[in-house]
FIKOL-423644 format. One record per residue (C-alpha): residue in three letters; x, y, z. Coordinates in steps of 0.02 Angstrom, whole numbers, plus 50000, padded with zeros to 5 digits. Layout:
REM FIKOL-423644
<drengu code="ALA" x="X" y="Y" z="Z"/>
...
This chain:
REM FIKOL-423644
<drengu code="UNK" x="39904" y="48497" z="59453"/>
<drengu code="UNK" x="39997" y="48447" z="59283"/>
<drengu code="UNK" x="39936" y="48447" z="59135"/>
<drengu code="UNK" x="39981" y="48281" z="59047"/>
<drengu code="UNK" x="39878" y="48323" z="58889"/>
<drengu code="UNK" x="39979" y="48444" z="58842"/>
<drengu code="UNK" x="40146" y="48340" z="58855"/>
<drengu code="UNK" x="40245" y="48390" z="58694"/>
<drengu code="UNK" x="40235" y="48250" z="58555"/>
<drengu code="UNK" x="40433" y="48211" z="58558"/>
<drengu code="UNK" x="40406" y="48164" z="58723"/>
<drengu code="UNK" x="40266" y="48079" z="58704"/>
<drengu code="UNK" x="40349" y="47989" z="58574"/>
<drengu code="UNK" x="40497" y="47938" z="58690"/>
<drengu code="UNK" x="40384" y="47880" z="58825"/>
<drengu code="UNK" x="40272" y="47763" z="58702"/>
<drengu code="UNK" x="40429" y="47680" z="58610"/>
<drengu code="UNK" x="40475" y="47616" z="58798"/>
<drengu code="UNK" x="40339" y="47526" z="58829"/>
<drengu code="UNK" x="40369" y="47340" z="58815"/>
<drengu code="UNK" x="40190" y="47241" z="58805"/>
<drengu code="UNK" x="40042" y="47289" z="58712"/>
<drengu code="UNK" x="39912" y="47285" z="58843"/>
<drengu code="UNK" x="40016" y="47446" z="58920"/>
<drengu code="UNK" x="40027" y="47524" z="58774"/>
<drengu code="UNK" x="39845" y="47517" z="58718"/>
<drengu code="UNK" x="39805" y="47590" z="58917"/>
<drengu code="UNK" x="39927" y="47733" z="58846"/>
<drengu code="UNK" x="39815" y="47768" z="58708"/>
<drengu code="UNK" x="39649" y="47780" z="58815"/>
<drengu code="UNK" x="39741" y="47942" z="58922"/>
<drengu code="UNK" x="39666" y="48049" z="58795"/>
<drengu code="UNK" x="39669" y="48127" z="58628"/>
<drengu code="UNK" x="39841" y="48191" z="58616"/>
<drengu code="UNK" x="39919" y="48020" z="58704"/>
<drengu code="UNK" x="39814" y="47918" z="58562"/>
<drengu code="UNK" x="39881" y="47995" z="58424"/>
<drengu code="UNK" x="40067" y="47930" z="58454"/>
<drengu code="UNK" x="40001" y="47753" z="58526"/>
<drengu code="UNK" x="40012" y="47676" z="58348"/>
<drengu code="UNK" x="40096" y="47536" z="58287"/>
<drengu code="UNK" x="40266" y="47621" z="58226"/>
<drengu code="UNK" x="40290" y="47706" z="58379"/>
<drengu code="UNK" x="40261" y="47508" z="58497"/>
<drengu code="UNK" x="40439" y="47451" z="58509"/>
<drengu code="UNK" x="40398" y="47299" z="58613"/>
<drengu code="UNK" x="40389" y="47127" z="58577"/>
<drengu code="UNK" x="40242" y="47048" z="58612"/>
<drengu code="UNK" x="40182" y="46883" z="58727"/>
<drengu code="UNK" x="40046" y="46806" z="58678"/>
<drengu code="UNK" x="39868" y="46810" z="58765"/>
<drengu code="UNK" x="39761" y="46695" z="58829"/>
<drengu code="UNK" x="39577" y="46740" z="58752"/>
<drengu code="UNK" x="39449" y="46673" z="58855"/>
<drengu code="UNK" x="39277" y="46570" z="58824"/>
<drengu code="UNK" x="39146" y="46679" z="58769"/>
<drengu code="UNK" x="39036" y="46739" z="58927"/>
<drengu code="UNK" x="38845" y="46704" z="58891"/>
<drengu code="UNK" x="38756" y="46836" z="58761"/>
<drengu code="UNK" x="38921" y="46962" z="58797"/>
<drengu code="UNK" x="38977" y="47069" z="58647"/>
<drengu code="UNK" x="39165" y="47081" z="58722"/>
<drengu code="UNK" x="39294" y="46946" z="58739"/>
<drengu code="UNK" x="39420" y="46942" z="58907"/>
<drengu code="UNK" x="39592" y="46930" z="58882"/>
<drengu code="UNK" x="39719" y="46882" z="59018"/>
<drengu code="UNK" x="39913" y="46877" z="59020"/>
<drengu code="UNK" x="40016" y="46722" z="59003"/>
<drengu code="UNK" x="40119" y="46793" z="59140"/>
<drengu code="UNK" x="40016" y="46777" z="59280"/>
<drengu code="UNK" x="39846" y="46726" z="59205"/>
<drengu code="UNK" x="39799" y="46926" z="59298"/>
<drengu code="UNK" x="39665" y="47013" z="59176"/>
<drengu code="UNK" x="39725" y="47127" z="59028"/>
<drengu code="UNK" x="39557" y="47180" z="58956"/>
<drengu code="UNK" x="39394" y="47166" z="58875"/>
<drengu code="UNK" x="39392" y="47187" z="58701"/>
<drengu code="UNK" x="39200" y="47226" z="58618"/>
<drengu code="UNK" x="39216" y="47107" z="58472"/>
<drengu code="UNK" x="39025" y="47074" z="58440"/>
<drengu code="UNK" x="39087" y="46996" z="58276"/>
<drengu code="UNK" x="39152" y="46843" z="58357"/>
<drengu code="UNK" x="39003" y="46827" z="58463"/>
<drengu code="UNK" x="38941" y="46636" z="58455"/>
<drengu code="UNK" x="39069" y="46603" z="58338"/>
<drengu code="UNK" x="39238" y="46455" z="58343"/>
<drengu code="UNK" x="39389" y="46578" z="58327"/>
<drengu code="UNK" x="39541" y="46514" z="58268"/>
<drengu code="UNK" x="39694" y="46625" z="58295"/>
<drengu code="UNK" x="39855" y="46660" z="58172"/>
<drengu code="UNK" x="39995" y="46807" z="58166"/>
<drengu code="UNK" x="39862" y="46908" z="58297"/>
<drengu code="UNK" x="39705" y="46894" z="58172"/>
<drengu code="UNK" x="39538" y="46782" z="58209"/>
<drengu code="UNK" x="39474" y="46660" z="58080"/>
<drengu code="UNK" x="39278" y="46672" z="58148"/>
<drengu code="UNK" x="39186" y="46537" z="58085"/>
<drengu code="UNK" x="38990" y="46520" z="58125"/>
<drengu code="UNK" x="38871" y="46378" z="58172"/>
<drengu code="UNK" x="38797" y="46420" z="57977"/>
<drengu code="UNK" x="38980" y="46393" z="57908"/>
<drengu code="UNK" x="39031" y="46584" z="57861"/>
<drengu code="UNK" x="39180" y="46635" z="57891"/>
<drengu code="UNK" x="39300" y="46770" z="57917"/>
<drengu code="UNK" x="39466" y="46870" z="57973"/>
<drengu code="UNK" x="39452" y="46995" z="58093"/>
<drengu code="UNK" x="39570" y="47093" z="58184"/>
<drengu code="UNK" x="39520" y="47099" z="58358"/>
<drengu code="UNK" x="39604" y="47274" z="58399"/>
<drengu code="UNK" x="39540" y="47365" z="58251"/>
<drengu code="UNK" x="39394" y="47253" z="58226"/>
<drengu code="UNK" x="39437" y="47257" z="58014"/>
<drengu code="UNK" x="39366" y="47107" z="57952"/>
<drengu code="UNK" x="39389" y="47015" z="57792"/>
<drengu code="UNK" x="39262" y="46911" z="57697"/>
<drengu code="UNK" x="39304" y="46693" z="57661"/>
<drengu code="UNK" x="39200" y="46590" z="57567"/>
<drengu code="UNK" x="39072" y="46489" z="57638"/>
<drengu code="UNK" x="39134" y="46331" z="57680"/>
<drengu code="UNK" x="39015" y="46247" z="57580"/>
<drengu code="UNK" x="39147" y="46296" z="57445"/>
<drengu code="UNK" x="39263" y="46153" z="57502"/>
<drengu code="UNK" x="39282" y="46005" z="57384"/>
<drengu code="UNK" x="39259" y="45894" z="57539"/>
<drengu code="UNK" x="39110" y="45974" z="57620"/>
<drengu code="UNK" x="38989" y="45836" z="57586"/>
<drengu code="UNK" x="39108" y="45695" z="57608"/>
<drengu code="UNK" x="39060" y="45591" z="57761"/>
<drengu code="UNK" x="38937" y="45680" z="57889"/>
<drengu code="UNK" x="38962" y="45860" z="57937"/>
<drengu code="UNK" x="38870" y="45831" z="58126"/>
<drengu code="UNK" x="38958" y="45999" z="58198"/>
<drengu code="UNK" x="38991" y="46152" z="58101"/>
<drengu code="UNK" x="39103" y="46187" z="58236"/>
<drengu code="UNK" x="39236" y="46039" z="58198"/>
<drengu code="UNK" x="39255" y="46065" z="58043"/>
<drengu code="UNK" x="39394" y="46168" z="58021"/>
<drengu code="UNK" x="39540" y="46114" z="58128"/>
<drengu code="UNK" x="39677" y="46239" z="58101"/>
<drengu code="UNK" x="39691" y="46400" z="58001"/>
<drengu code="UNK" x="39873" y="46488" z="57988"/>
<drengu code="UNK" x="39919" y="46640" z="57878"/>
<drengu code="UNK" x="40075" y="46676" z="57766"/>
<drengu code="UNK" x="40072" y="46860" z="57832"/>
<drengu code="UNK" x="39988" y="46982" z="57910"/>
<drengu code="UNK" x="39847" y="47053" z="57799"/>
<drengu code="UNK" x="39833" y="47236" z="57791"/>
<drengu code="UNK" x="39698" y="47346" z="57881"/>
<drengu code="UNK" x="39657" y="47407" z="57690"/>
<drengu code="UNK" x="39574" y="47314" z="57558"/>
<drengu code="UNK" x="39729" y="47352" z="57454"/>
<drengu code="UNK" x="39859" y="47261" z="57556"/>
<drengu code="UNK" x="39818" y="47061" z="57512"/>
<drengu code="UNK" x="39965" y="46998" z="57468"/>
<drengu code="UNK" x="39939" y="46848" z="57571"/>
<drengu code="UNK" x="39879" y="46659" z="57579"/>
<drengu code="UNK" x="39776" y="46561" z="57719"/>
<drengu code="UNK" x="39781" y="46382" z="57727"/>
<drengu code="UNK" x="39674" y="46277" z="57848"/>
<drengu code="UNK" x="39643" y="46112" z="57916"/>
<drengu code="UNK" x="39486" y="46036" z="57864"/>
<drengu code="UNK" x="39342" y="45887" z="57859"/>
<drengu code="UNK" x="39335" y="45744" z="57942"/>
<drengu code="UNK" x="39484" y="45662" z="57855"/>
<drengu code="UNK" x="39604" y="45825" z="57899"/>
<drengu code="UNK" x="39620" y="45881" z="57711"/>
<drengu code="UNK" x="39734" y="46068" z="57647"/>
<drengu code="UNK" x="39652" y="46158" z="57583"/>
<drengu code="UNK" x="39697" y="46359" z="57545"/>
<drengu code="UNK" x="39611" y="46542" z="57507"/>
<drengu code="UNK" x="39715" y="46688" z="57413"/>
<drengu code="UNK" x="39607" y="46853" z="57417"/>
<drengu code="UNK" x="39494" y="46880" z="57253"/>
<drengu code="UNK" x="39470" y="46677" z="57256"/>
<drengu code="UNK" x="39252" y="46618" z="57278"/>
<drengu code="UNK" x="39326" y="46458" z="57350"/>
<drengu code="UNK" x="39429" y="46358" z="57460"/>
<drengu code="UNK" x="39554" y="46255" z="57343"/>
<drengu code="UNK" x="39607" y="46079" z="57410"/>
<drengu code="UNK" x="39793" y="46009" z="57431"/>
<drengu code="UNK" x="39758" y="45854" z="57308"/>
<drengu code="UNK" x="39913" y="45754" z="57390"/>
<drengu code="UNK" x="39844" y="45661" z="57539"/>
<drengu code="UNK" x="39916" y="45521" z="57628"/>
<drengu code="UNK" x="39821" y="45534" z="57819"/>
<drengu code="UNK" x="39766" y="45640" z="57918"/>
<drengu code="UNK" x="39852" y="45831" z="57951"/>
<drengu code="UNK" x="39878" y="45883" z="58134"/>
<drengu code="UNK" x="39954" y="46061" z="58115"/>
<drengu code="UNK" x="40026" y="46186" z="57995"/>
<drengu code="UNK" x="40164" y="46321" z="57993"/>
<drengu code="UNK" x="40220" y="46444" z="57890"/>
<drengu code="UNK" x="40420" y="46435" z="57873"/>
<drengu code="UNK" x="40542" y="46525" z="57734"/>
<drengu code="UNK" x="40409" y="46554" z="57621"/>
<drengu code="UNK" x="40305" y="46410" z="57615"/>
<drengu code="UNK" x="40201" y="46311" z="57709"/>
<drengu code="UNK" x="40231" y="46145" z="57808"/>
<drengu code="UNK" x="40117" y="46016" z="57869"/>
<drengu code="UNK" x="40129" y="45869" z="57994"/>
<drengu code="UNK" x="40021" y="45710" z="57972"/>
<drengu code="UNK" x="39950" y="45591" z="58084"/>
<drengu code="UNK" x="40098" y="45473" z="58034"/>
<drengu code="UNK" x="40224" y="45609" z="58074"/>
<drengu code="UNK" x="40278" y="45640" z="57907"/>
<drengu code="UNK" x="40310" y="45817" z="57867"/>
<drengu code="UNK" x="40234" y="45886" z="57684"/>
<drengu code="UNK" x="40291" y="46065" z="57603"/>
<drengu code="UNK" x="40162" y="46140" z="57506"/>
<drengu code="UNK" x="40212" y="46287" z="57388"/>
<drengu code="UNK" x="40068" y="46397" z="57358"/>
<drengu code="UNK" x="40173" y="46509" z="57228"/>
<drengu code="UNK" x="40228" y="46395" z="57132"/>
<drengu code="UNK" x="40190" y="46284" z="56991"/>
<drengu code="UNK" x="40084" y="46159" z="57068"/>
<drengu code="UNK" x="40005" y="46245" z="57194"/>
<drengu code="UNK" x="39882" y="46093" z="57250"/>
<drengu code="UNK" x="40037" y="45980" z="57259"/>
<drengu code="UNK" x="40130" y="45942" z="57417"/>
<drengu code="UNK" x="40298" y="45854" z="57437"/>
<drengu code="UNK" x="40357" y="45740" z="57573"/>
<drengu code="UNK" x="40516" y="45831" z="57659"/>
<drengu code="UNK" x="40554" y="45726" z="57798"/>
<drengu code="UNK" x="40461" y="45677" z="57990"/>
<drengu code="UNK" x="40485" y="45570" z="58135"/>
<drengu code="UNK" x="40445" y="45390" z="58154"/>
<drengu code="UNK" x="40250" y="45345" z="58131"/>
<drengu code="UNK" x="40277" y="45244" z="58304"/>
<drengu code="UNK" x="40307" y="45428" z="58392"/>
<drengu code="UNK" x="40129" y="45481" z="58369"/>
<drengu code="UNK" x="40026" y="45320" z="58402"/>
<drengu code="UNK" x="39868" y="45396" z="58473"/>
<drengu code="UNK" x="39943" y="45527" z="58506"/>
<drengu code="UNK" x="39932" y="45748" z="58446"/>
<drengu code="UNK" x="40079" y="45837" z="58362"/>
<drengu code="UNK" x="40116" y="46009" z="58315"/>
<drengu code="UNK" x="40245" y="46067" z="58207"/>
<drengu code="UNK" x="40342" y="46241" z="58264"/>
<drengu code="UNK" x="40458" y="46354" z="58191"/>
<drengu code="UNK" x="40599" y="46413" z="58343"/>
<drengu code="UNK" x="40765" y="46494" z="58295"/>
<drengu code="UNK" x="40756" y="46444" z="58132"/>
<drengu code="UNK" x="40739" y="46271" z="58162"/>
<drengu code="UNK" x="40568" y="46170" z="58131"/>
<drengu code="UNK" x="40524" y="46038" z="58274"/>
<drengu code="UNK" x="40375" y="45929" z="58308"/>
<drengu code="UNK" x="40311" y="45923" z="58480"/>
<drengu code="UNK" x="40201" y="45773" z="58508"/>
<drengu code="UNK" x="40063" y="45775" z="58642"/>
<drengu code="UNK" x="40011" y="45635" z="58737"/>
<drengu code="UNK" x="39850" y="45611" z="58856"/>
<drengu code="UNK" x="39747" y="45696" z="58728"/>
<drengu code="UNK" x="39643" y="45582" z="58658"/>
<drengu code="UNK" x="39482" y="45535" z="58754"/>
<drengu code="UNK" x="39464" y="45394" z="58878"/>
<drengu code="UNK" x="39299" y="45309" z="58882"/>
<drengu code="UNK" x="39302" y="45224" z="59072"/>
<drengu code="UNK" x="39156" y="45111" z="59048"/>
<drengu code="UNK" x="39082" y="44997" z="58915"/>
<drengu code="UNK" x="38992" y="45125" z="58807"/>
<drengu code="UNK" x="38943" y="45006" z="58650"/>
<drengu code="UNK" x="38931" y="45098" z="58494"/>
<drengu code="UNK" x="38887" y="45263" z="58580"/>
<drengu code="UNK" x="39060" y="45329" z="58539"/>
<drengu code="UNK" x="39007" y="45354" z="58337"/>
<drengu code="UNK" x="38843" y="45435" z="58405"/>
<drengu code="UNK" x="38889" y="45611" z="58416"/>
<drengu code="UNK" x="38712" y="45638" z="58488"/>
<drengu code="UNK" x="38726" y="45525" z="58620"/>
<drengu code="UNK" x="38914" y="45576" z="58670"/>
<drengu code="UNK" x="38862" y="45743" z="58692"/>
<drengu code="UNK" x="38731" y="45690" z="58841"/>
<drengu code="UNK" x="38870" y="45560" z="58917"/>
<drengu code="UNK" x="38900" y="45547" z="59104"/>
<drengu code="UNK" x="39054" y="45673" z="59122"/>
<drengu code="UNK" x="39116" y="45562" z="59259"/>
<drengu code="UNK" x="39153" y="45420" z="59138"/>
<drengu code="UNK" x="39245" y="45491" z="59015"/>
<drengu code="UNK" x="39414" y="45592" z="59020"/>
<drengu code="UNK" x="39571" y="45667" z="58937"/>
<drengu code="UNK" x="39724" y="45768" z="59004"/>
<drengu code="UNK" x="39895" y="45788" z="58943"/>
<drengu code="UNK" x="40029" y="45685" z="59008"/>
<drengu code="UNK" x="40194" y="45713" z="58924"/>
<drengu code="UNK" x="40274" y="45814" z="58792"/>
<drengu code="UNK" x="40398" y="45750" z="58695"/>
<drengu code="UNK" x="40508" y="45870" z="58570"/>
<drengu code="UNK" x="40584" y="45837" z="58418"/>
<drengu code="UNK" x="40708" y="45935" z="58302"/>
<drengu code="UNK" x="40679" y="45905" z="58123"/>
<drengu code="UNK" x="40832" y="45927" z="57983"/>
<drengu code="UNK" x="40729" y="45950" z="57822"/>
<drengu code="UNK" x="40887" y="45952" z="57720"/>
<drengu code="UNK" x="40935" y="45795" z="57735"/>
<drengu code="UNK" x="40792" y="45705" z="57838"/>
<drengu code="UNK" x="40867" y="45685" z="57994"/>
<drengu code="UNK" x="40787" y="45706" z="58167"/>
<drengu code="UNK" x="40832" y="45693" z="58358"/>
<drengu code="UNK" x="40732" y="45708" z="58509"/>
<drengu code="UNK" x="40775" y="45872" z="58628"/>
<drengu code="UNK" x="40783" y="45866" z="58806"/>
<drengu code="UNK" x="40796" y="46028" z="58851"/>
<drengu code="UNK" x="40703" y="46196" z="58757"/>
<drengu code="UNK" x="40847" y="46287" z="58807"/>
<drengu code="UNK" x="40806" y="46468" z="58835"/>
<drengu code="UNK" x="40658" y="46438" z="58732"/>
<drengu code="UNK" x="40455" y="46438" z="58798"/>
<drengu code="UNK" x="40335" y="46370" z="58682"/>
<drengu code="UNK" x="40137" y="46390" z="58659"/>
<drengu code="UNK" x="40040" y="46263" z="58592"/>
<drengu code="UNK" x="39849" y="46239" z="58602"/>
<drengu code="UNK" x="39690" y="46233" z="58488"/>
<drengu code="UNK" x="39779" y="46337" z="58339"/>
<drengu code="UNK" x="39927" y="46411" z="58409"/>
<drengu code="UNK" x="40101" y="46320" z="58382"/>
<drengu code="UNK" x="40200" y="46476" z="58434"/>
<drengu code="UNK" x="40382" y="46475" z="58500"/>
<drengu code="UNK" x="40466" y="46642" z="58607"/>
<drengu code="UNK" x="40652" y="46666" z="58686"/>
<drengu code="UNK" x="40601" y="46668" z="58894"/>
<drengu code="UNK" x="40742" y="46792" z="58925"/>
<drengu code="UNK" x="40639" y="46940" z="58821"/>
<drengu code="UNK" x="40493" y="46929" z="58947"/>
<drengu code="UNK" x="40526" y="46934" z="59138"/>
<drengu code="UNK" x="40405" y="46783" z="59222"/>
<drengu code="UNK" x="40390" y="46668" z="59052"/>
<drengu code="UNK" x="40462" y="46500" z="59120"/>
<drengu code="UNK" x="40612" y="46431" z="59000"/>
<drengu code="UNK" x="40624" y="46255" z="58942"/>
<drengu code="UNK" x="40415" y="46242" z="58966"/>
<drengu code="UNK" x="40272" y="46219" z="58865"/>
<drengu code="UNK" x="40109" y="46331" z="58876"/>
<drengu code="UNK" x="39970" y="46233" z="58832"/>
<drengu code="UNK" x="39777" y="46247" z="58810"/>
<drengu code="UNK" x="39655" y="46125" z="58776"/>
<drengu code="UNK" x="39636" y="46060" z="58604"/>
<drengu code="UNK" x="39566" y="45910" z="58606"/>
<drengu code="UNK" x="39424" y="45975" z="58481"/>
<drengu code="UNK" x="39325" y="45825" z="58470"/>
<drengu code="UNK" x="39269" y="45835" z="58644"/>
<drengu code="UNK" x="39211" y="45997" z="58651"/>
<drengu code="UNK" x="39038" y="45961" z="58595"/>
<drengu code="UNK" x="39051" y="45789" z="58707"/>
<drengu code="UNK" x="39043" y="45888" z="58887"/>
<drengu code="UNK" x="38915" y="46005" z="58933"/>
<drengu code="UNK" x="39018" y="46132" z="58979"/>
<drengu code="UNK" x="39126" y="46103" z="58843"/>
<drengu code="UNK" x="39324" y="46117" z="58811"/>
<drengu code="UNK" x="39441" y="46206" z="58917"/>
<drengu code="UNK" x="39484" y="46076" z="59066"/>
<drengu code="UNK" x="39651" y="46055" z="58985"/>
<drengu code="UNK" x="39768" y="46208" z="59002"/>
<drengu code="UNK" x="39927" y="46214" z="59100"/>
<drengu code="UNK" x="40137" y="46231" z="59086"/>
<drengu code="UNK" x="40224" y="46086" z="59063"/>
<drengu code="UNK" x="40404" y="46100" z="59114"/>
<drengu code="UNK" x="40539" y="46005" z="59021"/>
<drengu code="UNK" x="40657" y="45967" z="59151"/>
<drengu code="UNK" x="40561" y="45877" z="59296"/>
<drengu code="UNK" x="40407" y="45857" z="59177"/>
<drengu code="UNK" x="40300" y="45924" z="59290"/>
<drengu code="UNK" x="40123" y="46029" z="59257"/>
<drengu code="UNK" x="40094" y="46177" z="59341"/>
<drengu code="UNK" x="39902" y="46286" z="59296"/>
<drengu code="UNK" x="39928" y="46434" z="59180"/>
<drengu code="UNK" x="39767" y="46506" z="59216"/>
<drengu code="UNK" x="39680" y="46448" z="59402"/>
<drengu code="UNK" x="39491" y="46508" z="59324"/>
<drengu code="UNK" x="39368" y="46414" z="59246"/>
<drengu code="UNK" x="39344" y="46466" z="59056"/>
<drengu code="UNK" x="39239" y="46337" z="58969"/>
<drengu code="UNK" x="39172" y="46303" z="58776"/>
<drengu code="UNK" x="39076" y="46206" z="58677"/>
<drengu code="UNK" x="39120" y="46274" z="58502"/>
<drengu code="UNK" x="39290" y="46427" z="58580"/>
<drengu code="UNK" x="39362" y="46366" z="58731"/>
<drengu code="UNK" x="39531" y="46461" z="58773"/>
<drengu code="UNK" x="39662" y="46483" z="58646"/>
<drengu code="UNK" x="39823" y="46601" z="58646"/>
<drengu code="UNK" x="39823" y="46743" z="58543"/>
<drengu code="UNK" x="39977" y="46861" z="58479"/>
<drengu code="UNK" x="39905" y="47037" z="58471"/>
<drengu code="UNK" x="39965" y="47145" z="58346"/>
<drengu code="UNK" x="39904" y="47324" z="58278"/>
């Protein structure tokens, strides 16, 4: 019988910069002691799909990951520290936030984490009525990676926030969150793009904020598409080949389908509605290419070769041709209409599929059940 422990490290080498997706190559690392000690991140040459991180199962330590392939099972990860916790994902790190409003980053392959502030420490916090811990933050996206060393924080996280959708920004060594003081509505969703970040509003205008600079609280309006684009509708603004486009969601608002009176401002009494009279789903997707230059913009009709993931946190965008079985020209989608999730019993997670551009179709991306009140399913981009 061989011996594949004692496989010489060259070789070892040669086999581990051939494998193309992460789950495979972590598998490679479990072999044994000699096979773990090339499975590290300068030795994966692959480029990675994104995951679909499932609802938390009841009083489980681990989290279950499955691929956006197939929706087929790629592992369990033990991550007790995002046990009970709203996880919101960005460049493969977790932004944990608890039902007693601490927060943190944690990697969920090394399990590093990295203290926030509190998020008492917003300037908003006590505006208006802070029902559900949970809802509070809306979006959190990072500048870079942060290093697995407390050395390495050269980087910036800005988030989403309140229950007027304020910026709002942490660089390591700050005690607080510090607020975007230019506000003019709403913000749906963030990127990070050549540097600095951009933000899309509920009125689809389109706001650069420059956390290096000058006036680091300041943010300038760069361009958008028309306010009529986004009545009632959810947007998401994506970086893809070096081009920035808003994709606008529609469906995701709730329905109410019966005369509910004022119950619809009473979070307590939404969250023990009848199920069976209210609703949401998406529809449509509608894509827009954005010129920031010189404020242009043009609805697409096609994604190209292009796939895109969009969800509760994720606005991610990935070439189909790299990854045998990712659909071109479609949209991967997971359910982010936030506000509900406390509404339904069983909580978020009924809205998940792939929409395809062409015949605008919806096809399921996962055929499970994976249900939230506070995490339902959200893509993830795993990294070392």
């Amino acid at each position: 019988m061989s011996n594949w422990a004692v496989l010489l490290q060259d070789l070892l080498i040669r086999i581990a910069g051939r494998i193309k997706f992460l789950e495979d190559f972590l598998s490679f690392g479990r072999v044994c002691r000699s096979w773990r000690s090339v499975a590290v991140k300068e030795n994966f040459k692959g480029t990675q799909l994104p995951w679909l991180m499932l609802a938390e199962d009841d009083n489980s330590d681990y989290r279950r990951f499955v691929t956006a392939l197939h929706g087929n099972p790629i592992d369990n990860l033990l991550l007790p520290e995002a046990k009970g916790k709203r996880c919101f994902e960005t460049l493969g790190w977790l932004v944990t936030l608890s039902e007693i409003g601490d927060m943190n980053l944690l990697h969920p392959i090394s399990r590093f984490k990295i203290s926030l502030p509190h998020i008492s420490t917003f300037k908003h916090y006590l505006e208006g009525s802070v029902v559900n811990i949970f809802t509070f933050i809306q979006k959190a996206v990072l500048s870079s990676q942060p290093g697995l060393s407390s050395k390495e924080n050269n980087f910036v996280l800005m988030v989403i926030h309140g229950s007027c959708g304020y910026l709002g920004f942490w660089k390591p060594g700050d005690k607080a969150w510090t607020t975007i003081e230019t506000y003019q509505g709403a913000f749906y969703d963030i990127t990070y793009y050549n540097g600095q970040f951009y933000a899309v509003n509920t009125t689809g205008n389109i706001f650069v904020c420059d956390v290096w600079g000058r006036d680091p609280t300041v943010a300038h309006l760069v361009g958008g598409i028309p306010r009529e684009m986004l009545r009632l509708k959810r947007a998401y603004i994506v970086e893809s080949k070096g081009e920035v486009l808003v994709v606008v969601r529609d469906g995701h608002d709730l329905v109410f389908l019966g005369d509910y009176g004022d119950e619809e401002e009473d979070e307590d009494a939404c969250s023990d509605l009848d199920e069976s009279r209210i609703d949401y789903g998406t529809s449509e997707f509608r894509v827009f290419k954005v010129d920031l230059s010189n404020r242009e913009w043009a609805e697409l009709q096609s994604l190209g070769d292009n796939a895109l993931f969009v969800g509760d946190n994720a606005s991610i965008s990935v070439q189909a041709a790299k990854f045998q079985g990712i659909r071109p020209n479609c949209i991967y989608f997971t359910d982010d209409c936030w506000p509900s999730y406390p509404r339904f019993k069983r909580g978020g997670g009924k809205d998940m599929g792939i929409y395809n551009m062409e015949d605008r179709s919806v096809a399921p991306c996962y055929k499970g059940g994976s249900f939230s009140r506070f995490c339902p399913p959200l893509w993830v981009r795993p990294y070392f």
